[in-house]
C-alpha positions as CSV (number, residue, x, y, z in Angstrom):
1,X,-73.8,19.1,-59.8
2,X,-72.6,16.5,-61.5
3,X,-70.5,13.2,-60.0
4,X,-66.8,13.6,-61.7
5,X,-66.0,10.1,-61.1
6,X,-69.3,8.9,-62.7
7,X,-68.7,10.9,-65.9
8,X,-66.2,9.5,-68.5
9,X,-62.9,11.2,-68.6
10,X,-61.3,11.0,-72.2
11,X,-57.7,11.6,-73.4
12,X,-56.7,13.9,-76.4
13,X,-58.1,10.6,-78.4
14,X,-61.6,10.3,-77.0
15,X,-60.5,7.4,-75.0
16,X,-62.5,6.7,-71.6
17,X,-60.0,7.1,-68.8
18,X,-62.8,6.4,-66.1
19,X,-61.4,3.0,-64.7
20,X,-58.4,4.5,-63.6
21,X,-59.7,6.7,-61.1
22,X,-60.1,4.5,-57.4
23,X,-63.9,5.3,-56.3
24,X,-62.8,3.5,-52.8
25,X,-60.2,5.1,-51.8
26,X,-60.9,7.1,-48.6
27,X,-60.5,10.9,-47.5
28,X,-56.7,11.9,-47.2
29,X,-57.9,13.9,-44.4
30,X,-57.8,10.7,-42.2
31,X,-55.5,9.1,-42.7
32,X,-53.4,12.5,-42.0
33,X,-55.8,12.9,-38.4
34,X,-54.2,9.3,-37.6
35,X,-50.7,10.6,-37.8
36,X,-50.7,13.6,-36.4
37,X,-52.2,11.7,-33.7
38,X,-49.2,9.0,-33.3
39,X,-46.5,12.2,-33.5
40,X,-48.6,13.8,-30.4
41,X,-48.1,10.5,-28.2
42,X,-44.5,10.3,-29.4
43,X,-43.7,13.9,-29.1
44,X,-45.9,13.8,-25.4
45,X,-43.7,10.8,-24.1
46,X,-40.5,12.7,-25.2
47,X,-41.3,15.9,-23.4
48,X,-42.2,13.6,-20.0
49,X,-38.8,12.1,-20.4
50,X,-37.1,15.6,-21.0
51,X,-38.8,16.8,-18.3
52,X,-37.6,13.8,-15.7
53,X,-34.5,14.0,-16.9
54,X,-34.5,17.7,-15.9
55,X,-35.9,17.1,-12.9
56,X,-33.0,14.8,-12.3
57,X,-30.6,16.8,-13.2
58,X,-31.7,20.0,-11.1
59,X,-31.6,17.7,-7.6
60,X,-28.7,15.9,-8.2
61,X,-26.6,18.9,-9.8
62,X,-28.1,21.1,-7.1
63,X,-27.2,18.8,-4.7
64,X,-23.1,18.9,-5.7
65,X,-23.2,22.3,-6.2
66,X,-24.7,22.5,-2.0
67,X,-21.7,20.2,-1.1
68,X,-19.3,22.3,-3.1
69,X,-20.0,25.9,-2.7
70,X,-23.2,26.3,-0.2
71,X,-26.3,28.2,-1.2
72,X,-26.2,32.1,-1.2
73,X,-22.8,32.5,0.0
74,X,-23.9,30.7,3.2
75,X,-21.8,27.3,3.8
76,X,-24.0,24.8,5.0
77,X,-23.3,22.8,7.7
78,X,-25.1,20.3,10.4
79,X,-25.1,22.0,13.9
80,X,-24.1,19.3,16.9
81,X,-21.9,15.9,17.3
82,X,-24.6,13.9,14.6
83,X,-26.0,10.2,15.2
84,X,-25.4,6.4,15.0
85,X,-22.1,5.2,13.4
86,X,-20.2,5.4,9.9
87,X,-17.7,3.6,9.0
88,X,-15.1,6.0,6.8
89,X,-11.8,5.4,4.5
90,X,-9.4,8.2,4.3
91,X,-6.6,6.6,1.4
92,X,-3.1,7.5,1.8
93,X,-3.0,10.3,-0.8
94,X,-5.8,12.1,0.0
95,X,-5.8,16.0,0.4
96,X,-8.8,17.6,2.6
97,X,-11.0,18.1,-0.7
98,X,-10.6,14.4,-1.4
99,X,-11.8,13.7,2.7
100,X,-14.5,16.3,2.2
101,X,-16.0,14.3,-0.6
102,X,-16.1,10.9,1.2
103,X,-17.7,12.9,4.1
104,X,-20.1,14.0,1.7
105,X,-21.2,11.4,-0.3
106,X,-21.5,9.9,3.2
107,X,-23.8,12.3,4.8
108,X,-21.1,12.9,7.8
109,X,-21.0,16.6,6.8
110,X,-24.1,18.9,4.6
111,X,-21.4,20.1,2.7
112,X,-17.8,19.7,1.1
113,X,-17.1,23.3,2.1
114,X,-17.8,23.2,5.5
115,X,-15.1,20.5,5.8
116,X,-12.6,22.5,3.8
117,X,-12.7,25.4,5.7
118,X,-12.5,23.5,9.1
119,X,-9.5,22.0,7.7
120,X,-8.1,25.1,6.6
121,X,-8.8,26.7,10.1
122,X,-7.1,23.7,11.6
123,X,-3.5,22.9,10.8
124,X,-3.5,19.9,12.2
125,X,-5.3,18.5,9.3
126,X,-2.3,17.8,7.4
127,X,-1.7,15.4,10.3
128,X,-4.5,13.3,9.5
129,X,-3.5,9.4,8.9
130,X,-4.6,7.1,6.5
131,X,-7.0,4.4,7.5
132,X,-10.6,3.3,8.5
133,X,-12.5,5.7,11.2
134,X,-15.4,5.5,12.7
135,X,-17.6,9.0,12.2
136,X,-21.5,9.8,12.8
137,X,-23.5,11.0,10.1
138,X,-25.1,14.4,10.0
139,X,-21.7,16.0,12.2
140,X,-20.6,19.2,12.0
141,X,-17.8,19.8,10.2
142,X,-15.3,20.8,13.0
143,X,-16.1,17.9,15.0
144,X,-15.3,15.5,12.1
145,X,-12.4,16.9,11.3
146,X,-11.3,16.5,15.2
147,X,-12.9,12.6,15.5
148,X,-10.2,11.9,12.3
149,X,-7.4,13.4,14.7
150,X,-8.7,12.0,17.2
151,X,-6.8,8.1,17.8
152,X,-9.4,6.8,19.2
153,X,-11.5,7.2,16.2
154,X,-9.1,5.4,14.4
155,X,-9.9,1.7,13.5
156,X,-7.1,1.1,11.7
157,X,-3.5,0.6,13.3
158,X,0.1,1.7,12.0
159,X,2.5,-0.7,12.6
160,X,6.4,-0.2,11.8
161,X,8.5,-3.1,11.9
162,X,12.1,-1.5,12.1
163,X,15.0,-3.1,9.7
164,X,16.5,-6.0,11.5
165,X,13.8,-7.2,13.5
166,X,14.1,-11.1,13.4
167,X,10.6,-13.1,12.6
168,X,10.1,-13.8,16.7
169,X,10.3,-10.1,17.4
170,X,8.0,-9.1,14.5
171,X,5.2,-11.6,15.2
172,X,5.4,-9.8,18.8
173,X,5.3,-6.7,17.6
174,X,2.0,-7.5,15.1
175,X,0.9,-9.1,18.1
176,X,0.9,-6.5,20.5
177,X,-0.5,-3.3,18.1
178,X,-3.6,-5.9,16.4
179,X,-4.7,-7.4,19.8
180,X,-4.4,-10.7,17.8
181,X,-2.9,-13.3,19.9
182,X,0.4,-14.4,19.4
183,X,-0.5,-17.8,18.9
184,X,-2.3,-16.8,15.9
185,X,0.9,-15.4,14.0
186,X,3.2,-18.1,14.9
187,X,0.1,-20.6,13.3
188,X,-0.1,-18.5,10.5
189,X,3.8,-18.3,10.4
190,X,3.7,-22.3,10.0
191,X,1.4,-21.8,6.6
192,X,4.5,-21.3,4.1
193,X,2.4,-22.3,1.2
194,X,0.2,-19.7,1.7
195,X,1.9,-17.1,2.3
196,X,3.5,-15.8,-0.9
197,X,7.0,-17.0,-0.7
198,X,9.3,-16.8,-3.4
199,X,9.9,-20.1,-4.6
200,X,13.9,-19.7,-4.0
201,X,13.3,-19.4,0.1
202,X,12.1,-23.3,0.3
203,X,9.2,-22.2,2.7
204,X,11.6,-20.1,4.9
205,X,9.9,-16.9,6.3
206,X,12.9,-15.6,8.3
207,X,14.3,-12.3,6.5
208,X,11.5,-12.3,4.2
209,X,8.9,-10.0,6.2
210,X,9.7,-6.6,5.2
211,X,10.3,-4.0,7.5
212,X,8.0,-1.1,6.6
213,X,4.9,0.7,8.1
214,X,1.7,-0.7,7.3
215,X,-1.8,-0.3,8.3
216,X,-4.5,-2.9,9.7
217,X,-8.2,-2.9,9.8
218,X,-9.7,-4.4,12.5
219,X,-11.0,-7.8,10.4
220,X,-7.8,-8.3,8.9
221,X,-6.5,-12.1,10.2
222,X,-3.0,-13.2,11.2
223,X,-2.3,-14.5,7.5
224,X,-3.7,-11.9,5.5
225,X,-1.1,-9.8,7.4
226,X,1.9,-11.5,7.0
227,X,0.7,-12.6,3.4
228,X,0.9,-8.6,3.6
229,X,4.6,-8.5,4.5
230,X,6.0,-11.3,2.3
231,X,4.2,-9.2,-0.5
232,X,6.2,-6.1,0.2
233,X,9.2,-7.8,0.1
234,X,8.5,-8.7,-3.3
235,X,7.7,-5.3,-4.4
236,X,10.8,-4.5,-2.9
237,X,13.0,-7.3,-4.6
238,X,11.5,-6.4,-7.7
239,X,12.7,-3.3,-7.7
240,X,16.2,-4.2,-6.4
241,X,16.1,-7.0,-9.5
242,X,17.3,-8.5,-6.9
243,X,17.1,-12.1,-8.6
244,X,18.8,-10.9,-12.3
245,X,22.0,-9.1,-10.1
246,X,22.4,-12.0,-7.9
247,X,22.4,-13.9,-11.0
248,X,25.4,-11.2,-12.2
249,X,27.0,-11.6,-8.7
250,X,27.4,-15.5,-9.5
251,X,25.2,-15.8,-6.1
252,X,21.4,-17.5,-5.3
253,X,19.0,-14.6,-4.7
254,X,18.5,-16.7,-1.3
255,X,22.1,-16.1,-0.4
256,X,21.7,-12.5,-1.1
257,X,18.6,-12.0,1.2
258,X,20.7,-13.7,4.1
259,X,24.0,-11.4,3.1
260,X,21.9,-8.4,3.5
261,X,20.3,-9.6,6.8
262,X,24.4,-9.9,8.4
263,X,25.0,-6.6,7.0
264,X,21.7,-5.1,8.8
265,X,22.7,-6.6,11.6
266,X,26.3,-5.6,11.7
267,X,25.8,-1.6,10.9
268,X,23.5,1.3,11.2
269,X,25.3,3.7,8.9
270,X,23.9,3.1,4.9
271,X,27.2,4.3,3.6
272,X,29.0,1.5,5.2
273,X,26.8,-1.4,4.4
274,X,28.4,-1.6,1.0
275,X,31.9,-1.6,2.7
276,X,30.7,-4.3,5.4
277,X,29.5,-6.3,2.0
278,X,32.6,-6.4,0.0
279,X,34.6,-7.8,3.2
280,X,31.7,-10.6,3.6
281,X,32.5,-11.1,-0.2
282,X,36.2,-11.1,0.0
283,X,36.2,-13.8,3.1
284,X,33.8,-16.1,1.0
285,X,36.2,-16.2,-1.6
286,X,39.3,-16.7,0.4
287,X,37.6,-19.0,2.2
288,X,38.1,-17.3,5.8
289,X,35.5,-17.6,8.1
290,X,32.8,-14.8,8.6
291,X,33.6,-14.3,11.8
292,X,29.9,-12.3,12.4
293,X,29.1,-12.2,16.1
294,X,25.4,-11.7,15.2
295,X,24.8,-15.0,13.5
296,X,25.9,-16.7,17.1
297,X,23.2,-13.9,18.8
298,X,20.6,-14.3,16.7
299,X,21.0,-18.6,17.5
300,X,20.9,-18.1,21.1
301,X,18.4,-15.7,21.3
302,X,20.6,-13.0,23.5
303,X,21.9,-9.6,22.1
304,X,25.1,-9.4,20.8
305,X,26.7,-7.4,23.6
306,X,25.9,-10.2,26.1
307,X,27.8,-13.1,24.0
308,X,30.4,-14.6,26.1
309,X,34.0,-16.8,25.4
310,X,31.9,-19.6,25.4
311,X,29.5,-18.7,23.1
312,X,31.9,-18.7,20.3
313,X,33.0,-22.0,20.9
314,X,29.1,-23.3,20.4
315,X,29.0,-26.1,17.7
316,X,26.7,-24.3,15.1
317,X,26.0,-23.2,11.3
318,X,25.1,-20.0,12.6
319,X,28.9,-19.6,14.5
320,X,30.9,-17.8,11.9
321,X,33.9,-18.2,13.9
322,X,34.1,-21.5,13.8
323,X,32.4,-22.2,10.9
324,X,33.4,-20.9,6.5
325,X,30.2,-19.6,4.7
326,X,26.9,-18.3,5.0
327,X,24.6,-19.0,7.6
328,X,21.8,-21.6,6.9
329,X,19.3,-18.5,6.9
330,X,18.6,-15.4,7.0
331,X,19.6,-13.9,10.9
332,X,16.5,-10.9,10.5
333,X,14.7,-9.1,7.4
334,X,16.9,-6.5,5.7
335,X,15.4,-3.1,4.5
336,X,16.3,-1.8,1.2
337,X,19.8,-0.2,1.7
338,X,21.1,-3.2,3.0
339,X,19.6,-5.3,0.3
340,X,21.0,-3.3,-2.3
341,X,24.4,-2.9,-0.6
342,X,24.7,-7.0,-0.9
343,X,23.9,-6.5,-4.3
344,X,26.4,-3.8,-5.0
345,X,29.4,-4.6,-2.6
346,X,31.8,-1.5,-2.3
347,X,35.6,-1.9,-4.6
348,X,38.2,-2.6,-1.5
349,X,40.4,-5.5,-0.1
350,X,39.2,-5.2,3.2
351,X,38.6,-8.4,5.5
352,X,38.3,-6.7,8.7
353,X,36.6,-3.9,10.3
354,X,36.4,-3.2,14.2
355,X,34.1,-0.5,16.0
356,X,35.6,2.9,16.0
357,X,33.7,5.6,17.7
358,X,30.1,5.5,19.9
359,X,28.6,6.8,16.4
360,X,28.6,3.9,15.2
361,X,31.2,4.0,12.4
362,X,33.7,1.3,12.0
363,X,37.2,1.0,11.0
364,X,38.0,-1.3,7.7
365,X,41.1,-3.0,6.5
366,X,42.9,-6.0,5.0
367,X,45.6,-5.5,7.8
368,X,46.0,-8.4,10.7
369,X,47.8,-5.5,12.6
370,X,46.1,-2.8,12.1
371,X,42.6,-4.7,12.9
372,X,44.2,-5.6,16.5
373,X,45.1,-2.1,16.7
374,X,42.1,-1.0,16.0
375,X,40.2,-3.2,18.1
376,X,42.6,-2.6,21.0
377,X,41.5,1.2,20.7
378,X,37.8,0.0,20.6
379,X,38.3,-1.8,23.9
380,X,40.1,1.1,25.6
381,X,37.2,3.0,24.5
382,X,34.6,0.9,25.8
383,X,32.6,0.1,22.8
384,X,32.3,-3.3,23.5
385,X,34.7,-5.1,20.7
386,X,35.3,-8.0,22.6
């Protein structure tokens, strides 16, 4: 048989077309062997990778679908009271699904289920508080559920400071729920700079620790807790705008804050605190003094009830019988109806108001006569208007 690249190959002219044929080039069979090799390795790494990621996908997905629904129609859950210690956050917000998943992911409970349907059995669930508790991993459901109603379990403390508390008595009131010393508030008290002030208070804390229920972990400090305070009082300025309306009342947003503090002091009804502000307001600008027995309690440290005749003839800035204009401070920290009530003082002429019943409510007018009558009726009726 004869070599068809050693014979001459002509064209339609005779021409010898033998050089262009490439006597070295090798076998396309190889070179194809050689790639369908490559595509195996590739196509062999891809399907390991696939596979993995499977794999992956099957434990993990299995495992949330355990936690949320149980296998079978069985719930799962650990049997017994679980081991060791676990620290866990419940957020202020969260419903039982949302404690369930901490639990979970934590490994306190084998399933989200079984933790649903304890709290679903259990009313007292909706109790539960916000906060840091300390749980045991591999529990049963019921049992966690009772450790998170359970105080003791609780880390974290709730604190209220009530409206009107003065800075001593809420530094004694952090004092005795964090089992921090007292020594350590007042220190951290001392720190103005650092504690968040607005810059119109001149690094005074007095009215500016905002009454509200909070809730402490136990490595929160002294500072970080009042810093904590000072911070809500912001929040709640800001939402007051309380600096822009003093602005509109021709007042300092300092002179506001220690308004607000007289009128928490002087009333526990919100719908008079407006009414109590306008007659602060309308004294000011007539220049009559205050005439606000709390500002002389709150200097010497006694309730108001137990001020005597000669109390009101101490030489102070805090005696607003003696003395025309505000206090030097704030006498205790507002809360937010008595802020906004010095901020939107009620339409009247009033200049005096009296006690009028054991409810609480007062009598208001711009009468000299009918304020002694009124407090005449007050004394009769033993509701100390002295």
């Amino acid at each position: 048989m004869r070599n068809p690249v050693a014979d001459p190959v002509t064209n339609d002219d005779g021409g010898d077309l033998s050089l262009l044929v490439d006597t070295e080039r090798p076998p396309r069979r190889s070179r194809h062997r050689r790639r369908r090799r490559v595509r195996s390795i590739i196509t062999s790494l891809l399907a390991v990778l696939v596979i993995g990621a499977l794999v992956a996908a099957v434990f993990f997905g299995g495992r949330a679908l355990l936690g949320a629904f149980g296998a079978f129609g069985e719930v799962p859950d650990y049997t017994g009271a679980g081991t060791g210690s676990i620290e866990i956050r419940v957020d202020q917000g969260d419903t039982a699904s949302d404690i369930a998943t901490t639990l979970f992911e934590a490994d306190v409970v084998l399933s989200e289920r079984a933790f649903r349907d304890a709290a679903t059995a259990n009313q007292e669930s909706l109790s539960i508080q916000p906060g840091l508790y300390e749980l045991r991993t591999q529990m049963s459901a019921a049992l966690a559920l009772d450790l998170l109603l359970d105080p003791v379990a609780r880390l974290t403390e709730i604190v209220t400071i009530p409206e009107g508390f003065t800075q001593a008595q809420i530094l004694l009131a952090l004092a005795e729920a964090t089992d921090i010393p007292l020594v350590e508030f007042e220190n951290a008290a001392n720190q103005v700079e650092s504690l968040g002030l607005p810059a119109y208070t001149a690094g005074r804390l007095e009215g500016f620790l905002f009454p509200e229920t909070y809730t402490f972990d136990p490595q929160d400090e002294a500072l970080e807790i009042l810093q904590r305070l000072v911070a809500q009082f912001t929040t709640a300025a800001t939402s007051l705008d309380l600096e822009g309306r003093a602005a509109q009342l021709g007042m300092e947003p300092y002179d506001i804050v220690v308004i607000a503090s007289m009128i928490q002091s002087e009333s526990r009804i919100d719908a008079e605190r407006p009414m109590i502000a306008r007659v602060v307001y309308n004294r000011l600008e007539q220049n009559i003094p205050l005439g606000i027995d709390a500002t002389s309690a709150y200097d010497l440290g006694k309730p108001g009830t137990e001020l005597t005749t000669e109390d009101f003839l101490v030489d102070s800035p805090y005696n607003t019988r003696l003395n025309v204009g505000l206090p030097p401070t704030p006498i205790s920290s507002p809360g937010a109806a008595s802020l906004e009530a010095a901020l939107s003082p009620a339409p009247g002429n009033w200049i005096y108001y009296v006690l009028e019943d054991a409810a609480g409510n007062h009598f208001f007018t711009a009468s000299a006569a009918e304020f002694e009558a009124a407090k005449a009726r007050c004394e009769a009726a033993g509701l100390g208007c002295g």
